[in-house]
N, C-alpha and C positions, 0 to 999 in steps of 0.2 A: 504493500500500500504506500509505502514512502516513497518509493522508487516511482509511483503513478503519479507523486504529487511534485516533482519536481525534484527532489532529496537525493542526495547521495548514500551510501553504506554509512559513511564516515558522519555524515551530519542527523542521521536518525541517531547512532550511535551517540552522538553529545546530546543529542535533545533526550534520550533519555537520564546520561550522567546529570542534567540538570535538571530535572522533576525529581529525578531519583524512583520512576516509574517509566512505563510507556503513557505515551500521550492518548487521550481520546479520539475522537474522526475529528471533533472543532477544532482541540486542540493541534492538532496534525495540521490542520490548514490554514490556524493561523501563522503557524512556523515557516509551511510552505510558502508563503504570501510575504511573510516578510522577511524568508532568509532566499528569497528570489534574488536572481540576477537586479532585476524589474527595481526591484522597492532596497534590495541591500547594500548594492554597487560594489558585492565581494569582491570582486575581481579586477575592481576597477580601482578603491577606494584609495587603495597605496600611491596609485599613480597621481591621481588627483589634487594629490595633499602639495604636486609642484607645482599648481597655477600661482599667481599673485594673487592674493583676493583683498587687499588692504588697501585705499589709495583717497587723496586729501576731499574727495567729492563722496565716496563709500559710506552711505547711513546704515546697509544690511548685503551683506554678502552671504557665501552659502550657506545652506543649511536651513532657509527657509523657505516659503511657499515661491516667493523671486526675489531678484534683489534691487536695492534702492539704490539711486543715486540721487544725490541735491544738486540741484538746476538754480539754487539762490531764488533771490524774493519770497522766501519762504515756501515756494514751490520745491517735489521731487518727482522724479520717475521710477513709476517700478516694472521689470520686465524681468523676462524669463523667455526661453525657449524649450519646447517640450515635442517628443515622435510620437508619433501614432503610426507607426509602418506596419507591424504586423497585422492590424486590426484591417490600417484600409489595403493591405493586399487580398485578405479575406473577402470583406464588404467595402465597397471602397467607397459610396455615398456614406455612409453610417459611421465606418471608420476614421474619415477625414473632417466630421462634421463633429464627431464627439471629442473629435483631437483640437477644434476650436473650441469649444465649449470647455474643455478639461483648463485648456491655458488660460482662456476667459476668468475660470472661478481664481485660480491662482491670484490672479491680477488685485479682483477685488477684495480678497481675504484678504489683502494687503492694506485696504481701505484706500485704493485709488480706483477712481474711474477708467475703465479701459478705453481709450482712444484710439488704437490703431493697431491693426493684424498684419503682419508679414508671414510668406510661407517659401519653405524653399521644396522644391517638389524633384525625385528623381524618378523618371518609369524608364521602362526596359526598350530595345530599337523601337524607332515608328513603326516597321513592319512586324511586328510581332502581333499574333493576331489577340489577344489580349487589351494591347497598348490602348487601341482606342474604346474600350469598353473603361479601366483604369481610369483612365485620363476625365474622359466624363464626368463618371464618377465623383475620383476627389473632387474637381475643381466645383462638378456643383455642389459636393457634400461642403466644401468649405464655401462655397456662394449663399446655399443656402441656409446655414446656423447663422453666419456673421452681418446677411443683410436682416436675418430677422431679430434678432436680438439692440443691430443700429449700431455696430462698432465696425468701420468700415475698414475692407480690407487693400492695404496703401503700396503693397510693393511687394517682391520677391523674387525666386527664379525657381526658371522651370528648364529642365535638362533629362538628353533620353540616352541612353547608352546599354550596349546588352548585357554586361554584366549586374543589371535591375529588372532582367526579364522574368528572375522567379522571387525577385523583393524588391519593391517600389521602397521610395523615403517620401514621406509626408513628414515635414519637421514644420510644426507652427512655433513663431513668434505673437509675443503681445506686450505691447507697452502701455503703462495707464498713468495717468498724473494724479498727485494728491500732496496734503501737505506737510513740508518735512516733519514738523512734528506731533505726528498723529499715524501712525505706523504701528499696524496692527499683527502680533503673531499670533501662529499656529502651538497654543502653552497652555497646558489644563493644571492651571495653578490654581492656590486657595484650597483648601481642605472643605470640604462638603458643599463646596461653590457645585451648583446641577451643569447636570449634560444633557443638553439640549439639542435633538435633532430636527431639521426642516426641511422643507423640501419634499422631492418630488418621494411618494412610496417606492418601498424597497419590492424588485420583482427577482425573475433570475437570470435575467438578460446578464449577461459579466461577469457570470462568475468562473473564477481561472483567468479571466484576461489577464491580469499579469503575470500567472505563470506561463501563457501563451508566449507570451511576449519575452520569454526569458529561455525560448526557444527554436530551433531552424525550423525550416519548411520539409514536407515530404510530400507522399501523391496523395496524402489525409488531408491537407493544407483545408482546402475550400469545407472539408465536414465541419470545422470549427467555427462555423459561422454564427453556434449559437454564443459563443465568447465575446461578440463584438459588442458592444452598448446601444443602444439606442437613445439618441438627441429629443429633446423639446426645448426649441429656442425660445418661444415663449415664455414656457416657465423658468429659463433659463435668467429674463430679462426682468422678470418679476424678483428673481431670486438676487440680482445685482440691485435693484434697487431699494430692495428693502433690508438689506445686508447693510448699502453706503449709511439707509435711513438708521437702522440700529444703532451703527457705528458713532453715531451725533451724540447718541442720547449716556455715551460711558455704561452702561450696561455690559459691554461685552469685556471679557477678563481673556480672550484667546478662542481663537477661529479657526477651522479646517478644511477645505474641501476632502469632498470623500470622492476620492479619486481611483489611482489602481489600488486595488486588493480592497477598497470602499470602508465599510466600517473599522476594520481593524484596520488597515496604515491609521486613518488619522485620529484615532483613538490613543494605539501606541505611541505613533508621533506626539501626539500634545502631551501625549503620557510624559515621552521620555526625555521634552523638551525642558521640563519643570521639575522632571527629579522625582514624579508622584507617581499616584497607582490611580487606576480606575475601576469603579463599580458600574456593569452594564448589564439591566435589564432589559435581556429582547423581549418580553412581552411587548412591552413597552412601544415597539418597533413595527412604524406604520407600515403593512405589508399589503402589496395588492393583488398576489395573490396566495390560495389556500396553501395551508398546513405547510409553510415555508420551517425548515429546522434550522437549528442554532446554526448549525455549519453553512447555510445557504445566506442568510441573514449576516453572519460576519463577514461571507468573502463575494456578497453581491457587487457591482459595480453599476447599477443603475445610477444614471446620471441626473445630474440639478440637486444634488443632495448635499447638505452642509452640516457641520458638528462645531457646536459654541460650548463654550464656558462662558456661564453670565456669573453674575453677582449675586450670592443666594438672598432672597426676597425681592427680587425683580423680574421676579418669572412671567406677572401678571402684566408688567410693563414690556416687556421682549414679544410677549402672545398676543397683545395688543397691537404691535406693529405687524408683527407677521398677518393675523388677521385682516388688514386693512388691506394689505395686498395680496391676500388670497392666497395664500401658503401654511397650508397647515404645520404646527411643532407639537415636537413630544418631548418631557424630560425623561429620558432615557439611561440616567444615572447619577452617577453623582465624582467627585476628585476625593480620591481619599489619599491618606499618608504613609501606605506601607508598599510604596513602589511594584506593586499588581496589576496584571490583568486579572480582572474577576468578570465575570458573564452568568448570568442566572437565566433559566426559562424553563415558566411550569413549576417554579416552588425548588428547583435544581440549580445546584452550579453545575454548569457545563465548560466552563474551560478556569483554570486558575493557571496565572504564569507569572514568572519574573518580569517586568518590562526591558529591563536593561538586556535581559538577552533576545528581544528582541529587535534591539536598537542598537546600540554599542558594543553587545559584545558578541555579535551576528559574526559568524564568520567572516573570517578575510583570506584571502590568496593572493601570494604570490608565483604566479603561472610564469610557467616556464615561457621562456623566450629564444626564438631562431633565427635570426634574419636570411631569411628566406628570398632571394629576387623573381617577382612574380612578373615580369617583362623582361623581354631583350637588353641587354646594354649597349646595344647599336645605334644608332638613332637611323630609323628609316627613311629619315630624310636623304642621305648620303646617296641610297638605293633607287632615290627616284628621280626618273628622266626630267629635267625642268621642261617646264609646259610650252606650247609655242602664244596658247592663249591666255594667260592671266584673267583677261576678263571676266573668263565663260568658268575659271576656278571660283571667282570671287561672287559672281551668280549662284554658281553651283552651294557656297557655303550658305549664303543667306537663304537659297531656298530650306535648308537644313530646320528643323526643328531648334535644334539649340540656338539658335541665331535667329530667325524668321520673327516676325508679328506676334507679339503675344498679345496683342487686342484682344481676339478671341477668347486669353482667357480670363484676362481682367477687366474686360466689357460686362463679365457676369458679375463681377463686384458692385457695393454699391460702396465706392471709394471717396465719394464726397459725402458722405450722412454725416450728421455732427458739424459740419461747415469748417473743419480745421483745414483740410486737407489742401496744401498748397499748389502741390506738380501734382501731375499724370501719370500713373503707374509706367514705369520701364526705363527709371533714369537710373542714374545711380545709387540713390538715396532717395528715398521719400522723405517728405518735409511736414512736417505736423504743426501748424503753430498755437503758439500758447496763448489762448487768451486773456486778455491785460494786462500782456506785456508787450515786448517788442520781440523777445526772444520768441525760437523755435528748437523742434526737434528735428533729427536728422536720423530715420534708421534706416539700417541695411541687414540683407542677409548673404554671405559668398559660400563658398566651398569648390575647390577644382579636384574632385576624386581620381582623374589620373595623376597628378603631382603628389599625389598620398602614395599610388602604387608602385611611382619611376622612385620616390625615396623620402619613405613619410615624414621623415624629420625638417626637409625642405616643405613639403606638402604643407607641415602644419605653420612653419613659419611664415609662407606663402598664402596660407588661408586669413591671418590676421594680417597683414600686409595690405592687402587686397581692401578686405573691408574698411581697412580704415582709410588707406585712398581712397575708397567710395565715397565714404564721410568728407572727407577735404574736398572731394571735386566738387562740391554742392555750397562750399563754403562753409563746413562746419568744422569743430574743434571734437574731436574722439575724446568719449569721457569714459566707457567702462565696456564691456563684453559679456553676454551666455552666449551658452553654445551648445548644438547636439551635435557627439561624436556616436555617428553610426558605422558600426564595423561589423566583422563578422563572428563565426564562433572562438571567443576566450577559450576552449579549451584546445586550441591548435595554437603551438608554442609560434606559431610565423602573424598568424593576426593580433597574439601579443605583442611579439614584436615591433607590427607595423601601430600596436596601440600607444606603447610605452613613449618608441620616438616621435611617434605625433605632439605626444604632449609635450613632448621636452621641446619640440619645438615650438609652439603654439607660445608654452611659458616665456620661451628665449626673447621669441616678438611682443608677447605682452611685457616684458621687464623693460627690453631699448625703448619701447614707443610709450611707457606709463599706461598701459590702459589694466586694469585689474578684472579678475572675470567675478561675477555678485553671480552667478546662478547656472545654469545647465543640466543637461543631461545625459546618460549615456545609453545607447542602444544599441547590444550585442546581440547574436546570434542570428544576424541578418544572411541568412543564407538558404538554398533550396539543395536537396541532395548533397550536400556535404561542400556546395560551391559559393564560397564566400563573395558577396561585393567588393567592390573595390574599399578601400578605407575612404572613408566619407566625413571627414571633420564639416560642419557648416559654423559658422560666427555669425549670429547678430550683434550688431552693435550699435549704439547709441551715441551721438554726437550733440553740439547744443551749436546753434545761430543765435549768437549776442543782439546782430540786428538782422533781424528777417529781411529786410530791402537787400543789405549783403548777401544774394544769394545770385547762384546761376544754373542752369543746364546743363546738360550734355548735346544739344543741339545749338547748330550751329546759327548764328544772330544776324550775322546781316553781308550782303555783298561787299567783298575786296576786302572783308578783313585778311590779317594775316594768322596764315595756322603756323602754330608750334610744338614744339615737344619741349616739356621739361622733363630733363633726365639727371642723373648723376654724373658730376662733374669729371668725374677722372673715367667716364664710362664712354662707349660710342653711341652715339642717340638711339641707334637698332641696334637688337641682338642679331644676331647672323645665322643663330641656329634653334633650337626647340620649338619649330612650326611642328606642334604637338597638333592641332584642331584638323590644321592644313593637311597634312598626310593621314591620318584618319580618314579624313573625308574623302581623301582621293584613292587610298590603298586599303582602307582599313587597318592598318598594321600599327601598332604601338609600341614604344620604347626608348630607348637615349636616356636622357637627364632632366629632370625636372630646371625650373630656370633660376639659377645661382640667386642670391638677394644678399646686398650689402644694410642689415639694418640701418645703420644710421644715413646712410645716402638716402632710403628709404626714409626716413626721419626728415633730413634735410628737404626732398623732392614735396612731402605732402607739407611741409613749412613754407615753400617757395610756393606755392599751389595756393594756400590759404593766404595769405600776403598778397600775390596779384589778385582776388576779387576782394578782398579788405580794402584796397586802394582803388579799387573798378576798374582795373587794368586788363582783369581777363572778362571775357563775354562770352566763351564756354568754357567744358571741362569735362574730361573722359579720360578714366582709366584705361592703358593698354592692359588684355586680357588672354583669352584664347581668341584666336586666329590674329592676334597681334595688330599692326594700323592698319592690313586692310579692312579688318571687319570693323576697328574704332573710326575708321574715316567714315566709311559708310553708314554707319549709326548716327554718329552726327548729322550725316548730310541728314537721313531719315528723319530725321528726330527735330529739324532746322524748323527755329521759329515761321518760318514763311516757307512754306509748301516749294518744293523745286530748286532747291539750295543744294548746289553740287561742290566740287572742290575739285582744284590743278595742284597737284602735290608732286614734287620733285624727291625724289629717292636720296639721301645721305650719299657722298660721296665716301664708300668704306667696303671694307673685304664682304665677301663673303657671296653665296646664290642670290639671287632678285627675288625669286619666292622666299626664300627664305627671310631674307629684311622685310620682306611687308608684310610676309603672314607669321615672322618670328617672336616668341613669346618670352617676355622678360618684365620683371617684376620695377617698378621703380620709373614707369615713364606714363605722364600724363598728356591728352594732347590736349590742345587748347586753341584758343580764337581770342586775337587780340585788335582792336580800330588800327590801322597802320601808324596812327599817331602817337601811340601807347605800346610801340614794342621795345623803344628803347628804356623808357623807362621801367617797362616790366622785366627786362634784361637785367638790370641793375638789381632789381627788388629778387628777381631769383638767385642771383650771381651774392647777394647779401645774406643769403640764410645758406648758400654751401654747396647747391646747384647751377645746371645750367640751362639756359634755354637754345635752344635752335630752330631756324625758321625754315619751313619746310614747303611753302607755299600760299595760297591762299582762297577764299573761299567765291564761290563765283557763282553763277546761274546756269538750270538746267545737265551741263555738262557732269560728269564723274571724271577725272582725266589723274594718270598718274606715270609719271614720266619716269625716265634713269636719271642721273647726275646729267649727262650727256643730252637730255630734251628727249631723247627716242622714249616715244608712246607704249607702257607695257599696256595699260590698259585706257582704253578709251569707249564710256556707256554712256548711256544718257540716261538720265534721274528716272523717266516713266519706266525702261527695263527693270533699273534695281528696285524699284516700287512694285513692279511688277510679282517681280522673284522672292520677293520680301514679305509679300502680303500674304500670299499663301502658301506659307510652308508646314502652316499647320490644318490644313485641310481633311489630311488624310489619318489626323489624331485625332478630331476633335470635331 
């Protein structure tokens, strides 16, 4: 039976040295539940402990529902990033809908208003005949929770690749404002203070979801559908506002969301947060439907559900408000002082346990580690013949899903509800503004899972890199980081591997650049038949705009500016090699090097970046990414305030293939658009923080044109083809 429930020989073996019995069926599942992968982070937990998580803006970092930052004027933000992968590869409307809704409650248990959703989404080739069933799916499951609840969804990415053909990533962000001091946890403190539950009746939609989720895929995969949760945005909406209403009235002493493994995490949690025990009467325990047992009742996961500790003799005043907004509660126990779980039902105790070993002293591993190289170390660039057309490559990419139109899928959003929302989903950074003030927010989400697989340690330093150039190209200042690390199965010593040095890298870029990580997730065992994804770090990050009018695009502004790069000073404005996107596309084939990064050039490049729009000297701003400045010129052009905005870009005079400089990937170069009037002085303003600029052309009408050092035409389109190619690449998903 322990072996059913997720357990190993060795860990039923301790859970009994600690009762000093065998456990019950409740008891058994409360262990499996929260000595999961899912809820325990065994395997993870060691590695973990090297992020930063300290930094001078840090009101709450890990360890709580998300974490806070102070934004000043007595404003914070709280956010957090959380996966829902194995749910929506099962159900994948339900899945990816309860995966907003789960991040949702986070948000507001914090006592902020949730403002704004990001998601980063991975599914498997376009042609895989799944993909567009998938694709659907999430996008309307997360269309639909987050336009009905009214927290609009502002940005993120969406990328397809086969090694997600038998495990999609659905990874939501949410960020919420509130104020900084009024910051509410997840702590069932106070000795006979009641437990009070609300929310939507307990069924048995969920239960195991997170032991689901704390394991691979097989040809069983789709039977598990009754695991998945099922969403009510509605009562979801009622449940946020009468939570913020509670929140006013000091009644609340510590708050939960009942999330994975539902009763028991946040039970324990609050439990083991404050040092206490708890008394849980499931009678108690609004259920909808019949003769539901102890054991289905602690490890349910129906969703909209929350668990407080009020103030004992304010029970009347909490029931009051919940009533008002049509949410039924029950006191469902009480905080006692002898560090216990205790659970009664029918005049029985049904489960008695220690908290602490459900919490702290939950097993930990240290898993072996191999480094393993899962690609070539060739780069197959070398291998392939240079093209005679450029052009019809650079069509070819943007028709690509990963590149192409995502209109399609954030047309289903309702990305302006609330009225904050600045830009238009698909720049670099969404922009959130604060109201009354002048500030705003700036979030992003990245992750490049081939640069994890060519050498996770680059990967991960490369995946915070990224995002916080995102944050700068917009005009903002990078203030802190979550993040889901989805990988594959921990108990294969090579995906430890590719986990351990992710982090170390991730940490390395968080420590050069200041940015501390307040919250995250991890999500292992992303694999089908014993075949892992690639390692998958994704970052959200958080940035702040001092003055909102200081802000710009990724699209390009106006005729006869001049385009530029800023790059690293001691570096060549192009890389010459790791057309990683490029040769994929054309061969399919993968391998080489991930692309080298100099953090502090890196440092210097998004200081030089922020500085030219501080001064309005830049008038746009785009990260080079995958497929390098052809697909950053082109996006631009796309993306150009005025419809039909092309660009005549002349090539660096410097070593290396013509494909390779244009479609070469290298960490550390922005391009930009500056009035011709304004590029010597933005020269100066980069050349003062430690980079440099280079002018590479300028922006023009109609035309696409991109030339050698020498004038010869590699590529020469006109704006309606690459609009063309561009618009519908996602046709055939969605």
């Amino acid at each position: 039976m322990a072996l059913d429930h997720g357990l190993s020989a060795t860990e039923w073996e301790k859970i009994k040295e600690i009762l000093g019995r065998k456990p019950n069926v409740t008891e058994l599942g409360v262990f499996s539940a929260m000595w999961n992968e899912h809820c325990s982070y065994k395997s993870s937990r060691i590695h973990l402990k090297k992020f930063p998580t300290q930094g001078p803006h840090v009101l709450q970092g890990p360890g709580e529902n998300a974490g806070v930052v102070d934004l000043g004027e007595g404003l914070a933000v709280a956010f957090k990033m959380e996966s829902h992968n194995h749910p929506s590869f099962i159900e994948p409307y339900q899945g990816a809908a309860t995966g907003v809704g789960g991040i949702l409650r986070d948000i507001f248990t914090m006592g902020a208003r949730p403002i704004a959703v990001l998601d980063s989404l991975r599914f498997g080739a376009p042609e895989h005949p799944r993909t567009p069933y998938l694709v659907g799916g999430v996008v309307g499951g997360i269309a639909g929770y987050g336009n009905c609840v009214g927290v609009p969804t502002v940005g993120g990415e969406t990328k397809f690749h086969p090694c997600y053909n038998g495990n999609i990533l659905v990874n939501v962000m949410c960020a919420g404002i509130m104020r900084s001091d009024a910051i509410f946890r997840g702590t069932a403190s106070g000795i006979g203070n009641p437990v009070i539950y609300v929310g939507a009746p307990t069924g048995r939609d969920g239960i195991h979801g997170a032991s689901m989720a704390s394991a691979g895929f097989d040809d069983s995969a789709l039977e598990k559908r009754p695991t998945v949760q099922v969403g009510d945005p509605f009562r979801e909406k009622l449940l946020l506002e009468a939570c913020l209403e509670l929140m006013k009235c000091g009644a609340v002493v510590g708050i939960q969301d009942m999330g994975a493994a539902g009763l028991t995490s946040s039970s324990v949690e609050m439990a083991g947060r404050a040092g206490t025990g708890l008394l849980l009467r499931l009678d108690s325990v609004p259920c909808r439907e019949e003769a539901m047992t102890p054991y289905e009742m602690m490890l349910s996961e129906s969703q909209e559900r929350m668990l407080l500790v009020a103030e004992k003799g304010r029970e009347s005043e909490v029931r009051e408000i919940f009533q008002r907004w049509d949410l039924p509660m029950s006191v469902v126990g009480e905080v006692t002082g002898d560090g216990r779980l205790r659970a009664t039902f029918g005049g029985d105790e049904v489960a008695e346990l220690p908290v602490s070993s459900l919490t702290d002293d939950a097993p930990t591993y240290d898993r072996p580690r191999e480094t393993e190289r899962g690609l070539p170390l060739d780069d197959p660039l070398d291998k392939l013949p240079e093209p005679e057309d450029l052009g019809a490559t650079l069509l070819k990419m943007l028709a690509h899903p990963n590149h192409g139109d995502k209109k399609p899928i954030w047309r289903q959003y309702d990305y302006k509800v609330r009225t904050n929302t600045v830009t238009l989903p698909g720049g670099d950074a969404a922009i959130i503004r604060l109201k009354g003030t002048h500030k705003a927010l700036a979030l992003t989400t990245d992750g490049n899972a081939r640069y994890g697989m060519l050498d996770p340690y680059k990967g991960g330093m490369l995946a915070v890199a990224e995002a916080a150039r995102n944050i700068c190209c917009v005009g903002a200042r990078p203030l802190a980081i979550t993040n889901c690390l989805n990988f594959g199965n921990p108990e294969r010593p090579a995906v430890m591997a590719q986990f351990s040095s992710s982090i170390d890298g991730m940490a390395q870029a968080c420590r050069s650049l200041g940015l501390p990580v307040v919250s995250g997730n991890v999500s292992f065992y992303n694999e089908t038949h014993q075949v892992d994804i690639y390692p998958t770090p994704i970052i959200g990050m958080v940035g702040l705009l001092d003055d909102i009018q200081k802000r710009v695009g990724h699209g390009f502004a106006s005729q006869g500016d001049v385009i530029a790069l800023i790059h690293p000073k001691d570096e060549a404005p192009l890389p010459h090699a790791c057309a990683h996107e490029y040769v994929w596309m054309e061969t399919g084939r993968e391998g080489g090097d991930a692309p080298s990064i100099s953090l502090d050039a890196e440092k210097a490049v998004q200081a030089a970046c922020r500085r030219g729009i501080e001064m309005d000297f830049v008038r746009s701003a785009h990260d080079l990414s995958e497929g390098g400045l052809g697909i950053a010129l082109a996006e631009s052009a796309l993306s150009s305030l005025k419809s039909g905005l092309g660009a005549e870009v002349w090539l660096p005079e410097q070593e290396g293939r013509l494909d390779g400089l244009l479609y070469g990937e290298a960490a550390s170069r922005i391009l930009v658009s500056v009035s011709p009037q304004s590029v010597n002085a933005l020269q100066e303003a980069v050349q003062s923080c430690g980079a440099e600029l280079t002018r590479i052309g300028r922006v023009q009408e109609d035309a696409f044109v991109v030339k050698t050092p020498d004038n010869v035409p590699l590529i020469d389109l006109a704006m309606p083809d690459i609009v063309a190619a561009w618009s519908d690449a996602l046709s055939e998903v969605l």
